[in-house]
C-alpha positions in Angstrom: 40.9 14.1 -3.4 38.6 12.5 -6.2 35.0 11.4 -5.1 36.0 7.9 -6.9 39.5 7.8 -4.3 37.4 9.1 -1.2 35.0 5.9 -2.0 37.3 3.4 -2.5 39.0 4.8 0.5 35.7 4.9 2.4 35.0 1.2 1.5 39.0 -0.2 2.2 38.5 1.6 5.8 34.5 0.2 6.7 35.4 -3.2 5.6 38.8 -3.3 6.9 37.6 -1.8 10.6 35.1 -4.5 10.3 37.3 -7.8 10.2 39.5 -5.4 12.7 36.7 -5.3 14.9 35.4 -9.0 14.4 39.1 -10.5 14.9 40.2 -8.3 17.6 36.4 -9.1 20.0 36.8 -12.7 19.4 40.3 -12.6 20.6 39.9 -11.0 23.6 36.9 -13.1 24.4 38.7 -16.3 23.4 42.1 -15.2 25.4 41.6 -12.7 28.2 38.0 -12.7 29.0 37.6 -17.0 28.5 41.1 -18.4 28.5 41.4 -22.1 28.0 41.6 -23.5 31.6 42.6 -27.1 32.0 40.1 -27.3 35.3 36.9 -25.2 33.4 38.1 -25.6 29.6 34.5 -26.6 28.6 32.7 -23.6 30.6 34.6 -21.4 29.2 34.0 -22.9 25.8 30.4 -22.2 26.3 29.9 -19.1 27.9 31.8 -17.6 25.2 29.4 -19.6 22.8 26.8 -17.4 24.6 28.6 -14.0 24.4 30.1 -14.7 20.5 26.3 -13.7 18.7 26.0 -10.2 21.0 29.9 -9.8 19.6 28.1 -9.7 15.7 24.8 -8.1 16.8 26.7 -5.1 18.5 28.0 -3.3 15.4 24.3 -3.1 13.9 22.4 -2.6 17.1 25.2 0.5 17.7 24.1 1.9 14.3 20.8 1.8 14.7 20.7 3.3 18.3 23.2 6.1 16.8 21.3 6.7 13.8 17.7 5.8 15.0 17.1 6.0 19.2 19.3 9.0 19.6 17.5 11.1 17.1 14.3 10.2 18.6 15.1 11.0 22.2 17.0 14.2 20.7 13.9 15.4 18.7 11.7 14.7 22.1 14.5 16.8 23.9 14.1 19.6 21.8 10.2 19.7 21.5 10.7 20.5 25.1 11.9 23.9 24.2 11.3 27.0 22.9 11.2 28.3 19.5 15.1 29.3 20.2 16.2 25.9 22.1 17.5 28.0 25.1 14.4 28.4 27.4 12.7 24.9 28.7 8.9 25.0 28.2 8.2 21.8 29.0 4.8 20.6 27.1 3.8 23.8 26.3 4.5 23.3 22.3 2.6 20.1 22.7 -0.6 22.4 24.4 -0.7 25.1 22.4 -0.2 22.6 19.0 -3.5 21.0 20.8 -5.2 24.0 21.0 -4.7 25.0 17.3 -7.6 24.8 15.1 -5.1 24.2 11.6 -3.7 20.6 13.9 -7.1 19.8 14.4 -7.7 20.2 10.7 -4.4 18.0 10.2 -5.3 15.4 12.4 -8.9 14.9 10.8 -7.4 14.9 7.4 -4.8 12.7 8.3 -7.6 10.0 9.8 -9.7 10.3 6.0 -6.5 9.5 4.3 -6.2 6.7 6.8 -9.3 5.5 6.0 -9.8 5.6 2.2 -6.4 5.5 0.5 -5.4 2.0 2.0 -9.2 0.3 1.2 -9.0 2.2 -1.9 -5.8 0.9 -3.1 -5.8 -2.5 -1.6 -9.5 -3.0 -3.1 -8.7 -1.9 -6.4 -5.2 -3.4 -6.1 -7.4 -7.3 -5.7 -9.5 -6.8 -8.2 -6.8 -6.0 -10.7 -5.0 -9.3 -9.4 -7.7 -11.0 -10.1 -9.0 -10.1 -13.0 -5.6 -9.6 -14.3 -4.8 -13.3 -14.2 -7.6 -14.1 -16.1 -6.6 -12.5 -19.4 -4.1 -13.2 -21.7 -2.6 -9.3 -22.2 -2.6 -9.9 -18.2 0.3 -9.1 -18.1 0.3 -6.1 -20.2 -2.4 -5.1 -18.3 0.0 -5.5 -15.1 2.9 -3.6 -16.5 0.3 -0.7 -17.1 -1.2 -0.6 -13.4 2.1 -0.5 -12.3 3.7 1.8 -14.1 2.7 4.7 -11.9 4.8 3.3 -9.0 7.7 4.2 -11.2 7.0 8.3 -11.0 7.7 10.1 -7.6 4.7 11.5 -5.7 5.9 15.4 -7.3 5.7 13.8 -11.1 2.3 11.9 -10.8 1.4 15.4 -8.5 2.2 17.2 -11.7 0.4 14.8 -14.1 -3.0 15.3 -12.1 -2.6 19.4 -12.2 -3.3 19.0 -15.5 -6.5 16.4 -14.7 -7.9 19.0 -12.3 -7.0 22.2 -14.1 -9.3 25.2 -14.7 -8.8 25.3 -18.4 -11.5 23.4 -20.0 -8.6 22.6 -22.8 -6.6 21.2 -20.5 -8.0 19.6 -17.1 -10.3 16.3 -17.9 -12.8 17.5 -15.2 -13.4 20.5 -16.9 -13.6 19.6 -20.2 -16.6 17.1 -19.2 -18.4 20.2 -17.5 -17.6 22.1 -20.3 -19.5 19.3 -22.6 -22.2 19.4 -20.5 -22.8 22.5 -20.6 -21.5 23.3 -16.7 -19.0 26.2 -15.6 -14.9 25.3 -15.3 -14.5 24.8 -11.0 -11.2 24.0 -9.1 -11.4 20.8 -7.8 -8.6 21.7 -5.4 -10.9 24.4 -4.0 -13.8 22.4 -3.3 -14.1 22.2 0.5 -13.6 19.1 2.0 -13.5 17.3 -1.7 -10.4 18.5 -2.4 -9.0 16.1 0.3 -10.2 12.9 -1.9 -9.1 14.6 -5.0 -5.5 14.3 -3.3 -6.0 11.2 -2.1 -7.1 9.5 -5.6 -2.9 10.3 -6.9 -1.8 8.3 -3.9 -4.3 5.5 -4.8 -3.3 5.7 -8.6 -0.1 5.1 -7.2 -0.2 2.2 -4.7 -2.8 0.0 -6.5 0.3 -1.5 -8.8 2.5 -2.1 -5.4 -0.9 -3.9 -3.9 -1.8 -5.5 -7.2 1.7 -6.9 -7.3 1.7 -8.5 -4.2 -1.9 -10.0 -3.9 -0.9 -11.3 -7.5 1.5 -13.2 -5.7 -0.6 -14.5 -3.1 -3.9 -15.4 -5.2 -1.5 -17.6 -7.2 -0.2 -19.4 -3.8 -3.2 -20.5 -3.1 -4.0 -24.5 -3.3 -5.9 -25.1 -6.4 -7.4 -28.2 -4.8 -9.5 -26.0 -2.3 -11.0 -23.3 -5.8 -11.9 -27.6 -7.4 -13.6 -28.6 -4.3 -15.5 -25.3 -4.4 -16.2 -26.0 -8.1 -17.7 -29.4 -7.6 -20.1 -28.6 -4.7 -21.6 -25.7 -7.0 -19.9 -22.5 -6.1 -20.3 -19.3 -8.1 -17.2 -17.4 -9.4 -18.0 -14.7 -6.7 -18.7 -17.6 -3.8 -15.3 -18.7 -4.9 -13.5 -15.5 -4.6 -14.9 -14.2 -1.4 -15.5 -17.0 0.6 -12.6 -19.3 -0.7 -9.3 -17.0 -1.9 -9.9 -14.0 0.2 -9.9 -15.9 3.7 -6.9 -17.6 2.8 -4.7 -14.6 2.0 -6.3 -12.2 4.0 -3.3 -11.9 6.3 -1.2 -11.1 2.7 -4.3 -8.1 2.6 -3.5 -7.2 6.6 0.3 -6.9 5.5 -0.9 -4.9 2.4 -3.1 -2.3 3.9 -1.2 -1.7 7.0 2.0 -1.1 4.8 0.3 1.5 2.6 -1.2 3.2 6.0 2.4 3.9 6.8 3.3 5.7 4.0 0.1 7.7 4.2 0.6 9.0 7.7 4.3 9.9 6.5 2.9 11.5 2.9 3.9 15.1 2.1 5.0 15.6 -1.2 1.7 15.5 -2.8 -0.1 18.4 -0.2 2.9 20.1 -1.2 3.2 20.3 -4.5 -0.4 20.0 -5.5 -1.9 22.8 -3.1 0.3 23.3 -0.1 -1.7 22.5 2.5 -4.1 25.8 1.7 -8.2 25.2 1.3 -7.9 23.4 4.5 -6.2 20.1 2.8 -3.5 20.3 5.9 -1.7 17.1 7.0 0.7 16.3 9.9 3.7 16.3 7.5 3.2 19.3 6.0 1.7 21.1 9.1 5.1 20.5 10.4 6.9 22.0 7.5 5.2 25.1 7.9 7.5 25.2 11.2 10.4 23.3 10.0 12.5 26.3 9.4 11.1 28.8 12.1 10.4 27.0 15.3 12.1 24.2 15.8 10.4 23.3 19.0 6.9 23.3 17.4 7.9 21.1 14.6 9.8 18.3 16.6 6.8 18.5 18.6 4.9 17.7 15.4 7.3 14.9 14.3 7.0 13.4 17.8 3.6 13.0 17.5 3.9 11.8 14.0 5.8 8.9 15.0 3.6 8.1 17.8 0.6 7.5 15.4 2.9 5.9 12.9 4.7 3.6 15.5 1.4 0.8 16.5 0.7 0.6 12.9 4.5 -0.4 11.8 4.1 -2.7 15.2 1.0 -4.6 13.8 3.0 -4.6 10.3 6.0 -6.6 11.6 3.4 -9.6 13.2 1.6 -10.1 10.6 4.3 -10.2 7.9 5.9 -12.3 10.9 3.0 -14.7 10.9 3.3 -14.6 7.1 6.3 -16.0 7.2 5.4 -18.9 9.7 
């Protein structure tokens, strides 16, 4: 069978089960399990009023506990056991991950990517926003901040190899040094360093998505309350600080916890740049180096990923909730 037959196919049997599904539920609820009664006809009536919304809810809340819940309580399962899945071990991939000095190194990298690449990008991602609007080629200026957020983590990986390479001819950090009279070095090798040299792709990256959105709210804001500021004799810096950042600051909340998800989930650029060597280890990629050899470690690994992960997507949801409001 074509691909082109097996989709049309796929579609004409998901949509069709679908209206199956919806017609045949609100049958039986309207006929067998709330027949109209002459003596409770308006009971009836509304307890099936109560029970019709669960009727729609149950198809997506059954994909996402088959697709999402299961998983998670599978992959918890399995961390459970050993490297082979036949011998329960209990915590014991959860102590001895503890007890490893390359976790350690994980976890503490993980935290500095935490902590700089979301002020970072959010920072720089307001200040273009600002200053952005202020210029005519603002616009242009926009398009070219953005662009990055149009290459995948392994192209703009690949772009800064060539920033950070040895060859004074090639990498833009050695070719200064070179100038200067100073010996080509490795950025990537540079102890502790090379973690921020990682990090600086990932802010390169997400400083269009935050322009973007601050853009957006900067331009919400009344213009009645920058004119009041104007008249009583605020400076331009008064008037950005103390006037527009307050009043989108829950836009910034929404902003920086969004991009702190994606760094506690980031793996492709560890990966590709240096692969997790010279001590630039993260969670993500720590787990890869068991992915295909212990299973047990590695779900163990992804468990606790998605426990650091979890309060953060949490806090996301309420403020873009309170956003909303």
């Amino acid at each position: 069978m074509s691909p082109i037959l097996q989709g049309i196919l796929t579609i004409i049997i998901g949509v069709g089960g679908c209206v199956a599904y919806f017609y045949s539920s609100n049958w039986v609820l309207d006929k067998v399990i709330f027949p109209p009664r002459n003596d409770d006809h308006g009971r009836n009536i509304n307890r099936a009023t109560l029970v019709r919304p669960w009727l729609f809810l149950f198809p997506a809340m059954f994909a996402l506990g088959l697709y999402l819940a299961y998983p998670v309580v599978g992959s918890f399962i399995r961390s459970l056991y050993n490297r082979s899945g036949d011998t329960f071990i209990g915590l014991g991939n959860y102590t001895q991950m503890f007890s490893e000095e390359g976790f350690r190194t994980a976890v503490l990298n993980n935290i500095l990517w935490a902590l700089f690449v979301p002020a970072a990008a959010t920072f720089l991602g307001l200040l273009a926003a600002q200053l952005t609007d202020k210029l005519r080629w603002g616009n242009i200026a926009k398009s070219l901040i953005f662009m990055p957020m149009a290459i995948s983590f392994v192209g703009a990986s690949l772009i800064w190899k060539f920033v950070y390479a040895n060859d004074p001819d090639i990498g833009i950090i050695n070719a200064v040094r070179d100038f200067i009279g100073l010996s080509p070095v490795d950025p990537l090798q540079i102890p502790f360093w090379n973690n921020f040299f990682l990090m600086i792709i990932l802010v390169w990256i997400q400083t269009g998505f935050a322009m973007v959105i601050l853009s957006a709210a900067l331009r919400g804001i009344p213009e009645e309350t920058v004119e009041a500021a104007i008249i009583d004799g605020a400076n331009p810096f008064q008037i950005f600080f103390r006037i527009k950042v307050p009043q989108i600051m829950g836009t910034i909340v929404v902003v920086w916890t969004t991009i702190t998800i994606l760094v506690l989930k980031v793996f492709d650029i560890v990966y590709a740049m240096t692969g997790g060597n010279f001590d630039t280890e993260i969670l993500p990629s720590y787990m890869m180096d068991y992915m295909f050899r212990d299973d047990g470690r590695a779900t163990a690994v992804a468990f606790v990923i998605m426990i650091i992960v979890l309060p953060v997507m949490v806090w996301n949801i309420r403020q873009a909730r309170k956003e909303m409001r």
